[in-house]
DOLO-433484 format. One record per residue: residue number from 1; y, z, x of N, C-alpha, C in turn. Coordinates in Angstrom, 2 decimals, padded with zeros to 5 digits. Atoms other than C-alpha are relative to their C-alpha. Layout:
N
<site resi="NUM" n_v="Y" n_w="Z" n_u="X" ca_v="Y" ca_w="Z" ca_u="X" c_v="Y" c_w="Z" c_u="X"/>
...
! end
This chain:
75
<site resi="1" n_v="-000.99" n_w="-000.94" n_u="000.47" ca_v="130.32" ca_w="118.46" ca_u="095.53" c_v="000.10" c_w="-000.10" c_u="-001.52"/>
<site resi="2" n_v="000.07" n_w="-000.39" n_u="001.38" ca_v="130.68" ca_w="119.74" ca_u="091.90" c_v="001.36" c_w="-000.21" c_u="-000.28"/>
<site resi="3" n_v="-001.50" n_w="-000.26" n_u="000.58" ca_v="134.04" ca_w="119.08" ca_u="090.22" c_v="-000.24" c_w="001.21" c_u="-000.86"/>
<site resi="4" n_v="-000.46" n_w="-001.55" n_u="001.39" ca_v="135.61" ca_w="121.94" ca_u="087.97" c_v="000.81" c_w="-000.84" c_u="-000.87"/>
<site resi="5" n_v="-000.18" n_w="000.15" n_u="001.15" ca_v="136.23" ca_w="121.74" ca_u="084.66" c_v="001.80" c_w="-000.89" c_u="-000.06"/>
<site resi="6" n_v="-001.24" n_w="000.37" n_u="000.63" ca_v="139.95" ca_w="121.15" ca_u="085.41" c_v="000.22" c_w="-001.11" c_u="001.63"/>
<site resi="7" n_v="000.11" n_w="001.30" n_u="-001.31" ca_v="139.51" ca_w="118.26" ca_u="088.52" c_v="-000.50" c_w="-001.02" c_u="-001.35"/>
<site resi="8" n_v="000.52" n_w="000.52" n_u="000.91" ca_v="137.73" ca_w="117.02" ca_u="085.94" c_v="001.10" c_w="-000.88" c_u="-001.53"/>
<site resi="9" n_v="-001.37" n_w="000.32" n_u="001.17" ca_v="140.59" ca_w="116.99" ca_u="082.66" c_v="001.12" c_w="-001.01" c_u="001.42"/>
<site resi="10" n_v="-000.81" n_w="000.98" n_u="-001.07" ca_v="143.08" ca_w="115.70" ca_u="085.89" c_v="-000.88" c_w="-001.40" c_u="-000.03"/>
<site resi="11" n_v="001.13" n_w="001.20" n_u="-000.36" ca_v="140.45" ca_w="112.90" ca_u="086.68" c_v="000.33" c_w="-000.97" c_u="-001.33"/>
<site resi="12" n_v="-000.02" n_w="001.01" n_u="001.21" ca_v="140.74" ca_w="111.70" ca_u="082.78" c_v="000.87" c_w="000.24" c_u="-000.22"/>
<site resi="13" n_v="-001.89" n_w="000.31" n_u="000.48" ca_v="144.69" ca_w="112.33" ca_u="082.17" c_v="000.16" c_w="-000.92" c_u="000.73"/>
<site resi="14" n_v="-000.33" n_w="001.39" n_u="-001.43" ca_v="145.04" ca_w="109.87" ca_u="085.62" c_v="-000.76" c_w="-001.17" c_u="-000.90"/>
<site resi="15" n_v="000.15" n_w="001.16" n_u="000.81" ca_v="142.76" ca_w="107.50" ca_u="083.55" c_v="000.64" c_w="-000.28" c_u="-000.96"/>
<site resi="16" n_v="-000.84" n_w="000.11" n_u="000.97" ca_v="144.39" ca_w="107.65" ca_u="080.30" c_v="001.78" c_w="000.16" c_u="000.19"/>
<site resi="17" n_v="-001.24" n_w="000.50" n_u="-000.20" ca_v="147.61" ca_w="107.46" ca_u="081.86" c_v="000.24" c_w="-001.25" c_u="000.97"/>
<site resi="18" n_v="000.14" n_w="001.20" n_u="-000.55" ca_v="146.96" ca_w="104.40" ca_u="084.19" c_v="000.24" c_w="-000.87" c_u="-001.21"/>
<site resi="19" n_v="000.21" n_w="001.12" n_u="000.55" ca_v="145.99" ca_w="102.51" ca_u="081.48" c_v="000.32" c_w="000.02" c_u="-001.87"/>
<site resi="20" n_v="-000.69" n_w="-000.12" n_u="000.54" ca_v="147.83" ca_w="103.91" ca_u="078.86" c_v="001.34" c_w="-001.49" c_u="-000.84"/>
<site resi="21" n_v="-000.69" n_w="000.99" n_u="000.12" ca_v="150.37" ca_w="101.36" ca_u="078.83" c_v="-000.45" c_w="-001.22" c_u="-000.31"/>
<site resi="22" n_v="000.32" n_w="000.72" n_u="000.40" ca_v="149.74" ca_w="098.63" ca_u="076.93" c_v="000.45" c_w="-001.79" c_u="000.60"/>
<site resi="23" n_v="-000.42" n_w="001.16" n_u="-001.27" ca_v="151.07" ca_w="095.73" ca_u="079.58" c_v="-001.15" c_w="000.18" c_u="000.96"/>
<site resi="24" n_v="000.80" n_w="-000.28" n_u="-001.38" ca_v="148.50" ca_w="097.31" ca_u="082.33" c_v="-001.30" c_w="-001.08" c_u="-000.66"/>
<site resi="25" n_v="001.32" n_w="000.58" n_u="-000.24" ca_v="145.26" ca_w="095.08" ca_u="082.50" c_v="-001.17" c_w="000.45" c_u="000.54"/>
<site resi="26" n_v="001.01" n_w="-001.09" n_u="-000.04" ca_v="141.89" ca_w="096.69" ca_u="082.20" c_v="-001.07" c_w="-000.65" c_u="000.77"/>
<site resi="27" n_v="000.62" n_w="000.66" n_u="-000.87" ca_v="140.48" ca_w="094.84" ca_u="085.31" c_v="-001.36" c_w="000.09" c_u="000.27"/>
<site resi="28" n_v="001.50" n_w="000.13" n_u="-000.08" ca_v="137.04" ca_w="096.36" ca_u="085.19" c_v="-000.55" c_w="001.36" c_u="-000.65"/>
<site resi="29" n_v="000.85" n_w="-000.96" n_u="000.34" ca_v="134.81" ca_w="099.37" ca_u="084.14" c_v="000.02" c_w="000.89" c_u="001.19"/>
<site resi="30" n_v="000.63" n_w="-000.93" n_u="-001.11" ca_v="134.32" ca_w="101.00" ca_u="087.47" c_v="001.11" c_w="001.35" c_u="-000.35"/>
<site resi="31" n_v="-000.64" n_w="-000.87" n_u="000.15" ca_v="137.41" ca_w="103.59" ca_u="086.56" c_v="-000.57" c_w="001.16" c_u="-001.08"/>
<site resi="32" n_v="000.52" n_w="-000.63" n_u="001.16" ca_v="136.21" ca_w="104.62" ca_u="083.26" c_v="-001.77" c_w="000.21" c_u="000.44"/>
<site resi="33" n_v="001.65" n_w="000.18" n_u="-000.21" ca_v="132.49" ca_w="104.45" ca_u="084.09" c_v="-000.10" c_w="001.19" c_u="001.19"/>
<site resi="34" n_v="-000.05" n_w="-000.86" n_u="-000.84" ca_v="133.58" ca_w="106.86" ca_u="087.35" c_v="000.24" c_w="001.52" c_u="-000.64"/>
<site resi="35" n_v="-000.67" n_w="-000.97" n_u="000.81" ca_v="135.14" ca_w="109.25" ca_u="084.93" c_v="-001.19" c_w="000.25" c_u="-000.93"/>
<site resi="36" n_v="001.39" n_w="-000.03" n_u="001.40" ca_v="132.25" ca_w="108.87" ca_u="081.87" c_v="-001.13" c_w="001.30" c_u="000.86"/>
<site resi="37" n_v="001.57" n_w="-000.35" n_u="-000.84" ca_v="129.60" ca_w="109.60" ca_u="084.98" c_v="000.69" c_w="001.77" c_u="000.44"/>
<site resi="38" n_v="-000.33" n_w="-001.33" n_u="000.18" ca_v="131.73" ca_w="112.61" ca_u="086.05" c_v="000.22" c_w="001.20" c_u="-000.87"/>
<site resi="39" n_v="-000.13" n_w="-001.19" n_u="001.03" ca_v="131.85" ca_w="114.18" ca_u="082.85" c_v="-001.26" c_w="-000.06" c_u="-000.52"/>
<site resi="40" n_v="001.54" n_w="000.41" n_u="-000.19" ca_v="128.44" ca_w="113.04" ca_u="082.00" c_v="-000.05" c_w="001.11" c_u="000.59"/>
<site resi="41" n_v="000.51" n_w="-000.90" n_u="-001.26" ca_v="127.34" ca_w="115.30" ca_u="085.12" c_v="000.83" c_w="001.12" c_u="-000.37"/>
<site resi="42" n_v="-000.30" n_w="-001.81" n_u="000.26" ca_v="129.39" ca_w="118.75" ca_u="084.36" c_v="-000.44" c_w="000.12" c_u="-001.43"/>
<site resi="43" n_v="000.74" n_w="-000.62" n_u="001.36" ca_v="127.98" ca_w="118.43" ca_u="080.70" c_v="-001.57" c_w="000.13" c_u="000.43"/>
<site resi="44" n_v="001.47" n_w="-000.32" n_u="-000.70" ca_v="124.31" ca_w="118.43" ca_u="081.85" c_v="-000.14" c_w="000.78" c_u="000.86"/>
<site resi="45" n_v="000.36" n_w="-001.12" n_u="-000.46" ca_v="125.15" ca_w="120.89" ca_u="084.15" c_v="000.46" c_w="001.36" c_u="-000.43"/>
<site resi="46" n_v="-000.04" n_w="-001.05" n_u="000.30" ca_v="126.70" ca_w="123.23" ca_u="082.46" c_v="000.05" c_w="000.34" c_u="-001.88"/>
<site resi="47" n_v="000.13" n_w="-000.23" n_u="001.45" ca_v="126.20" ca_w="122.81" ca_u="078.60" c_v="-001.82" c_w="-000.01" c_u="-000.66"/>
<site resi="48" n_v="001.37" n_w="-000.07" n_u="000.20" ca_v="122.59" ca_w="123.56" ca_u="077.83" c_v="-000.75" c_w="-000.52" c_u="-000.97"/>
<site resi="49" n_v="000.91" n_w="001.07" n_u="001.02" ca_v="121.86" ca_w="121.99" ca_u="074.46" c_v="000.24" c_w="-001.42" c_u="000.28"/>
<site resi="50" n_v="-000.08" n_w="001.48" n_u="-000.76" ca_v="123.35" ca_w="118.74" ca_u="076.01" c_v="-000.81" c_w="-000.28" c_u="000.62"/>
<site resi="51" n_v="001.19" n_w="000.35" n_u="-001.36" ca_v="120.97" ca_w="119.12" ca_u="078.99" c_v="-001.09" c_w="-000.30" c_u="-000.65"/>
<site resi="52" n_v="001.50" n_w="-000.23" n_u="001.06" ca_v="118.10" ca_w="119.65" ca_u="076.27" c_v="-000.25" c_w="-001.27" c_u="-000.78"/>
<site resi="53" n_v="-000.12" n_w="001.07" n_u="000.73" ca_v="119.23" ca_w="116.53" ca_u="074.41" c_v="-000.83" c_w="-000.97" c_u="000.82"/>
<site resi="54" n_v="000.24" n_w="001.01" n_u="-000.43" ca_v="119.53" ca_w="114.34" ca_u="077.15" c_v="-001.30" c_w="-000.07" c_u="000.76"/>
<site resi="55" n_v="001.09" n_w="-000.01" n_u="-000.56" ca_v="116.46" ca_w="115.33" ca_u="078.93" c_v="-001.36" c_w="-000.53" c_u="-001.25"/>
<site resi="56" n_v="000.52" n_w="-000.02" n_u="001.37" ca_v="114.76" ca_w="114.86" ca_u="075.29" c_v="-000.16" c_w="-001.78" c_u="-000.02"/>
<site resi="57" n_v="-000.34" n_w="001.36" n_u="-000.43" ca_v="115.91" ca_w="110.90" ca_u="076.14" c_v="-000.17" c_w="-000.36" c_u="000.67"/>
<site resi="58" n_v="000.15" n_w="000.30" n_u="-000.99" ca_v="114.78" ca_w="110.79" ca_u="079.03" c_v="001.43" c_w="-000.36" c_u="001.15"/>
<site resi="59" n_v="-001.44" n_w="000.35" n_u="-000.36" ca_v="118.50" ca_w="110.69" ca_u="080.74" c_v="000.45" c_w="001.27" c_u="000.95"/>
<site resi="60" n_v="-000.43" n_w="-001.16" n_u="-001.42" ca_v="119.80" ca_w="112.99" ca_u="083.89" c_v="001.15" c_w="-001.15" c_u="000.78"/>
<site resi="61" n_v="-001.33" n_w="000.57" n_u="-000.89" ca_v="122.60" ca_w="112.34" ca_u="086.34" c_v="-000.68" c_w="-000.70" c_u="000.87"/>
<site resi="62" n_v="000.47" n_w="000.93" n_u="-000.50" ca_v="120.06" ca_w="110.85" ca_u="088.54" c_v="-000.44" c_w="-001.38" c_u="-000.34"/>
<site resi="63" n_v="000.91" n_w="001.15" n_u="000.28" ca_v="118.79" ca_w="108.39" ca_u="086.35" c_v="001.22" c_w="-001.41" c_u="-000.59"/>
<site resi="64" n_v="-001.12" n_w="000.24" n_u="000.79" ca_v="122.24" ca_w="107.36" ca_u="084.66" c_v="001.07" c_w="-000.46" c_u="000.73"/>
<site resi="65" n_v="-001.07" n_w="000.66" n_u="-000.92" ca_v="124.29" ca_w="105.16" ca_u="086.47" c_v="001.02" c_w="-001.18" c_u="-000.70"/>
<site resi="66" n_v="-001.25" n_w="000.45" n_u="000.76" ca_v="126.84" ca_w="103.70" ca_u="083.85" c_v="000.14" c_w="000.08" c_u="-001.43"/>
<site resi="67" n_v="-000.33" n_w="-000.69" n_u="001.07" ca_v="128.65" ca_w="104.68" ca_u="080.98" c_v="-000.88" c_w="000.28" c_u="-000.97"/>
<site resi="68" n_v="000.46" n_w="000.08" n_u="001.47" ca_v="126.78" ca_w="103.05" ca_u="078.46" c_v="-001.35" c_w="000.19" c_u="-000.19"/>
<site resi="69" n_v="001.81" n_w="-000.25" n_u="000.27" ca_v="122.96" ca_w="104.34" ca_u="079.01" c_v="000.51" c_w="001.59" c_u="000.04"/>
<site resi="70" n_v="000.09" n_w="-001.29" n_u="000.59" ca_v="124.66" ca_w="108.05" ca_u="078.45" c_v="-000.14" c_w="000.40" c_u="-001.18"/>
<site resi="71" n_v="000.45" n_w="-000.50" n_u="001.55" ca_v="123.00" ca_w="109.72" ca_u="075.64" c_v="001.50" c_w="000.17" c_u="-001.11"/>
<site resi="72" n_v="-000.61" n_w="-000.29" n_u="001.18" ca_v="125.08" ca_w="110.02" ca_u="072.42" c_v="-000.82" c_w="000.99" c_u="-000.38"/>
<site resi="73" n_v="000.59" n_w="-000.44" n_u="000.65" ca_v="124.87" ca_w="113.31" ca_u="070.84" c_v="000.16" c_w="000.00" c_u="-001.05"/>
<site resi="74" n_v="-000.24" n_w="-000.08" n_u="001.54" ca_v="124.49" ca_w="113.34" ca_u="067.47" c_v="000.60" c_w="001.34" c_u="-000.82"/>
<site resi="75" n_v="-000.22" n_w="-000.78" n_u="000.53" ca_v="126.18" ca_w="115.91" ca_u="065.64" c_v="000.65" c_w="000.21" c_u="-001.83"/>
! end
């Protein structure tokens, strides 16, 4: 299933308000890294010089399985 653009914004307000609060404890990566990979994946599918980049890097939603091996674009 494909999220939309605005499952998507929900998805990262729920993160940035979890952990918002500066008392909460940032117990692991899998939240942010779930969120990264989901936005990751609707930019490659629907932003075309992104797709062009990251394919350019060798980098796709299949190949990309945590935050930090998603392309940076340079701008």
């Amino acid at each position: 299933m494909t999220e939309t653009s605005t499952e998507i914004q929900n998805k990262i307000l729920a993160f940035i308000n979890r952990y918002s609060d500066t008392s909460s404890t940032f117990q692991s990566n899998s939240d942010f890294n779930e969120a990264a990979l989901t936005l990751f994946n609707y930019q490659f599918q629907n932003n075309l010089p992104f797709r062009k980049y990251a394919q350019s890097e060798r980098k796709s939603p299949l190949l990309v399985k945590k935050w930090e091996d998603i392309p940076l674009m340079p701008i």
